[in-house]
C-alpha positions as CSV (number, residue, x, y, z in Angstrom):
1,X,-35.4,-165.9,20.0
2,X,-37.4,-165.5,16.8
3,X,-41.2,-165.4,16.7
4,X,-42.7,-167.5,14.4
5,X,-46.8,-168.5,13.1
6,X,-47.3,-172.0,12.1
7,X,-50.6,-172.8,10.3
8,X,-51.7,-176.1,9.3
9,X,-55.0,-178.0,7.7
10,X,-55.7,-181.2,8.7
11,X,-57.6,-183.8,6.6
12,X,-61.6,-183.5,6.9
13,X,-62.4,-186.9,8.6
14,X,-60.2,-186.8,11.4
15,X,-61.9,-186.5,14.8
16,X,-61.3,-183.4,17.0
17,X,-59.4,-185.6,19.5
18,X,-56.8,-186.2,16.3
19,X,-56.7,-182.8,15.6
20,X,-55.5,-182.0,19.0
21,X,-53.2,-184.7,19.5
22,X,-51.7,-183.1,15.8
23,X,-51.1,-180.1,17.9
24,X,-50.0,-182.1,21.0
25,X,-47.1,-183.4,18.5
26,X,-46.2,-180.2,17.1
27,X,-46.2,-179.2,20.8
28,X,-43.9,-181.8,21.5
29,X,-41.4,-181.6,18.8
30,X,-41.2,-177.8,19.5
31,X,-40.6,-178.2,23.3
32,X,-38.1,-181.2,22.9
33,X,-35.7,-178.9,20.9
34,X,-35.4,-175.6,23.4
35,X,-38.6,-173.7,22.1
36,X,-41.8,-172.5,23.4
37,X,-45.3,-172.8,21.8
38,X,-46.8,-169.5,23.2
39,X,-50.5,-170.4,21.9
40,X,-52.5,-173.1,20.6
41,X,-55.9,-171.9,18.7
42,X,-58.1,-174.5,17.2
43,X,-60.0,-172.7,14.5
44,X,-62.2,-175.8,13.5
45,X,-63.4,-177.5,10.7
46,X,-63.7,-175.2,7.7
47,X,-64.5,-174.9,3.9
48,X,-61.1,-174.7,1.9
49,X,-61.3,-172.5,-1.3
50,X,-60.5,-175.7,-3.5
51,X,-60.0,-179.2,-3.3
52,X,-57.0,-180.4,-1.6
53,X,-55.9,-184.1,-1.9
54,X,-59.7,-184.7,-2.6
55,X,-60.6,-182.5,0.5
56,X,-63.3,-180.2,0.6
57,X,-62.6,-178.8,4.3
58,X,-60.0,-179.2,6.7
59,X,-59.2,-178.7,9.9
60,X,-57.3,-175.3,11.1
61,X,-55.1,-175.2,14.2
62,X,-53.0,-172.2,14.7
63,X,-49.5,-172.3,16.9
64,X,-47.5,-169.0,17.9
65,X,-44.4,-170.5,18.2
66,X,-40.9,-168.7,19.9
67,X,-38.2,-170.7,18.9
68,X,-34.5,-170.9,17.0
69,X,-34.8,-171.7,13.2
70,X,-33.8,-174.8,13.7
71,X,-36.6,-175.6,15.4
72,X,-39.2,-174.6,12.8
73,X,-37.1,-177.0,10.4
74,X,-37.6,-180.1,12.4
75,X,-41.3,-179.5,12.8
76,X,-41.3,-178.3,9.0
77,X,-40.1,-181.4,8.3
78,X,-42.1,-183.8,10.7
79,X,-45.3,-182.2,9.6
80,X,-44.5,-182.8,5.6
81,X,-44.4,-186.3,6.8
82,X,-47.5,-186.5,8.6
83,X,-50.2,-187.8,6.3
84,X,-52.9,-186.2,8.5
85,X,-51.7,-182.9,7.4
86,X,-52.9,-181.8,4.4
87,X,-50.9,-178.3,3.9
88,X,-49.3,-176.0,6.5
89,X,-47.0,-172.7,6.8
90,X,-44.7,-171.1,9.0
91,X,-44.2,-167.3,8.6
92,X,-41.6,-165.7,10.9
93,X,-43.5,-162.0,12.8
94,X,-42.0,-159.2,15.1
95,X,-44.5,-160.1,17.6
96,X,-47.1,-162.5,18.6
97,X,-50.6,-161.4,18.7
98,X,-52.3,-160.2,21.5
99,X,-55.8,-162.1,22.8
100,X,-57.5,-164.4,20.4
101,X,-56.8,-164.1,16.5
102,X,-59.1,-162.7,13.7
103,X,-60.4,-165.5,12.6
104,X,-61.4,-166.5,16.6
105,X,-63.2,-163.0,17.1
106,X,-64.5,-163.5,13.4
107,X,-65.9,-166.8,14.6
108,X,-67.2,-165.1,17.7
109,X,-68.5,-161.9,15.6
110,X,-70.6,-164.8,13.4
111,X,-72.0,-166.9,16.5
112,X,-73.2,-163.8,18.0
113,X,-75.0,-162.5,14.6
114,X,-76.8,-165.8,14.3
115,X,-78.1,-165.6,17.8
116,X,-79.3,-162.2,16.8
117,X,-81.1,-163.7,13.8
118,X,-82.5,-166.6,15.6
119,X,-83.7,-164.0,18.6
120,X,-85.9,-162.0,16.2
């Protein structure tokens, strides 16, 4: 089966437990239709490069997904639905990644140079 990333930003004032019941959904729909979510990374609340639907920052969640393309159409479309969800994106890969993703070890890589700082 195809290998696919799906990215999306949810709105700034939803609680974490929203955020992951956003990803429980996603999860769901997925998993109903014959595919497999592979991993689930919550990348947190960040700053978003410009406003979006009068949002400042949103919240990232990443899903490795391994499922048919029809699969990735019905979440496509449940998502656009989903007021909570502000933008999202599906690219297909060859393969998933490995361990945690770059912007995990970069959030890693930035706690651990604060600590530094605050050590000194």
């Amino acid at each position: 089966m195809p290998l696919y990333e799906h990215v999306f930003l949810a709105r700034q004032d939803l609680s974490q437990a929203q955020v992951d019941a956003l990803a429980a959904t996603a999860t769901e729909i997925v998993e109903t239709n014959n595919g497999k979510v592979v991993k689930t990374e919550t990348w947190g609340l960040r700053s978003l490069a410009y406003k979006i639907q009068k949002n400042r920052k949103a919240h990232f969640v990443l899903l490795d997904i391994d499922a048919p393309a029809g699969v990735v159409a019905e979440l496509e479309r449940q998502t656009a639905i989903n007021e909570d969800v502000i933008r999202f994106m599906t690219v297909r890969v060859d393969e998933h990644e490995a361990g945690p993703s770059v912007m995990m070890r970069k959030n890693d890589r930035e706690r651990t140079r604060r600590r530094e700082r605050e050590g000194e």
